[in-house]
C-alpha positions in Angstrom: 0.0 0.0 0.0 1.3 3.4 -1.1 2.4 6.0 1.7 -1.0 8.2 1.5 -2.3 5.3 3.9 -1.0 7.0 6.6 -2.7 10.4 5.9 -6.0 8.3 6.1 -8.1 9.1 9.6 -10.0 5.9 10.8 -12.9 6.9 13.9 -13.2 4.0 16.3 -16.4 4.1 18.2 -16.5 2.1 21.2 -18.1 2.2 24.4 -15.4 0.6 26.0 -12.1 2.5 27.0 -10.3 -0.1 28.0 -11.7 -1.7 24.1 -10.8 1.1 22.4 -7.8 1.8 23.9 -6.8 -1.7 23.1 -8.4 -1.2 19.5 -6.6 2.0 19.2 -3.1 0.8 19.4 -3.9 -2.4 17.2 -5.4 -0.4 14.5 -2.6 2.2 14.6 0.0 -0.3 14.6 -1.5 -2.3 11.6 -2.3 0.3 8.9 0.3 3.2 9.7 -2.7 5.6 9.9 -4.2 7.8 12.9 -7.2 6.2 15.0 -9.8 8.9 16.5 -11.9 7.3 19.7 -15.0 8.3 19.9 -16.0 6.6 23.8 -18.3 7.3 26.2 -20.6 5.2 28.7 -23.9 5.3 26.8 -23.9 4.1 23.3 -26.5 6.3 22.3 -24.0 9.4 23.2 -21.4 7.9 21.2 -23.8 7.1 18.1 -24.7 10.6 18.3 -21.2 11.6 18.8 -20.1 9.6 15.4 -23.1 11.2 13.6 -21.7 14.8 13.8 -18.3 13.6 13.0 -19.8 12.1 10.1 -21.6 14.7 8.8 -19.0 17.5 9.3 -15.6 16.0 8.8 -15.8 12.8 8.2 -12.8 9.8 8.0 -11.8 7.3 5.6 -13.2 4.8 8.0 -15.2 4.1 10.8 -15.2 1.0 13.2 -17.6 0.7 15.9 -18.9 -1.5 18.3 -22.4 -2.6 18.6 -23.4 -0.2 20.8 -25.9 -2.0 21.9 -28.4 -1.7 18.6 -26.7 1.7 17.5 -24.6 0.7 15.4 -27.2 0.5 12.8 -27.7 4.2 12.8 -23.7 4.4 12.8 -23.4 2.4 9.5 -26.7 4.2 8.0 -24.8 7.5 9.1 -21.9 6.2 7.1 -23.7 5.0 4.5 -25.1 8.5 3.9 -22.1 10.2 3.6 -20.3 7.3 1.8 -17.6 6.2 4.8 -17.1 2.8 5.0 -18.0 0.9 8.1 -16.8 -2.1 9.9 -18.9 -3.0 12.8 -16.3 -5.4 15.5 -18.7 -6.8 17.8 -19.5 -9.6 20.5 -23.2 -10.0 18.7 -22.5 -10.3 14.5 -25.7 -12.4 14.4 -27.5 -9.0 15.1 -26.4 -6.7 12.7 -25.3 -9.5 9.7 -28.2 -7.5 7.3 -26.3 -3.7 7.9 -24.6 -2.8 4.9 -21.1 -3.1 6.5 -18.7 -5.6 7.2 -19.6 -7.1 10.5 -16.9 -9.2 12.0 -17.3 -11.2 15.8 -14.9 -10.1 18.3 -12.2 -11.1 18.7 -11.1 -12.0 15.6 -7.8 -9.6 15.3 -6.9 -11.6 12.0 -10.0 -11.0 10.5 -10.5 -7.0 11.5 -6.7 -6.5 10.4 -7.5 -8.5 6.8 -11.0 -6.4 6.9 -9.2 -2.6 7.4 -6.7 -3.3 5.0 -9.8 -3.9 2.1 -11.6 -0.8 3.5 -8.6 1.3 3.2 -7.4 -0.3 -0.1 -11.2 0.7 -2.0 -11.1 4.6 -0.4 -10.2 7.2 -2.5 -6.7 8.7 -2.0 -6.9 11.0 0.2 -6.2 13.7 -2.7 -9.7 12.3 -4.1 -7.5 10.9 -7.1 -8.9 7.4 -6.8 -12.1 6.0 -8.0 -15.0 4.9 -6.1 -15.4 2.0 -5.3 -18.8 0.6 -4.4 -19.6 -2.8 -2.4 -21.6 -5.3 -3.8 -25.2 -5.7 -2.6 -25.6 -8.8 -0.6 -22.0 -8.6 1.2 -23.3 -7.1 4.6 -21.6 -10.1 6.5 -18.0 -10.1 6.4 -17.1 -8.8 2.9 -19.5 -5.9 2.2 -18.7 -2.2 3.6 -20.6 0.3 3.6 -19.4 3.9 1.5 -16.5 4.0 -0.3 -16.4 7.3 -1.0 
């Protein structure tokens, strides 16, 4: 992967700090880039938190927990502004129809493999790369949601 990787920002949503600092430092580590946490007690107030972001400046990538059910108005948030989503979570049964990839933690292996894809179909930070959407159908596991 080409050296623009690292200027890509990747928003972790969690609401876990001991998960995302744990997610944090893996995700860093892996692609080279710059993790944002987004983390709070209530997973409502971190959905909503996530939302603005979204809207107003939003990243390359956004990985959230369940949040226990909002993580569907995470991905649709994403969705809408065409950032791709992974949702890393301890109930994948539950959100397998989202648009997003939805991977069962833990499953490092998997969420490294999963990044890696997400990063690899975003536009260059510059905006010189194509779009690049998913295929309908691949919300478990393969599909993401954007690619702006």
């Amino acid at each position: 992967m080409s050296n623009d990787r690292t200027r890509r920002r990747i928003l972790i949503a969690e609401d876990s700090p001991a998960v995302a600092r744990i997610l944090r430092r893996q995700v860093e580590r892996w692609t080279g880039s710059r993790a944002e946490v987004v983390v709070a007690d209530i997973p409502y107030t971190v959905a909503s938190m996530v939302a603005e972001i979204v809207a107003t400046n939003p990243p390359d990538l956004v990985i959230t927990d369940g949040l226990a059910g909002y993580a569907a108005d995470v991905v649709n948030d994403c969705c809408e502004a065409g950032v791709p989503a992974i949702v890393y979570t301890g109930e994948p049964e539950r959100y397998a129809a989202l648009h997003a990839a939805v991977i069962s933690k833990p499953a490092d292996h998997l969420l490294r493999a999963t990044i890696d894809d997400a990063l690899s179909n975003a536009p260059d930070p510059s905006g010189s790369r194509p779009v690049q959407s998913p295929a309908p159908g691949q919300a478990r596991g393969g599909g993401l949601s954007g690619g702006r």
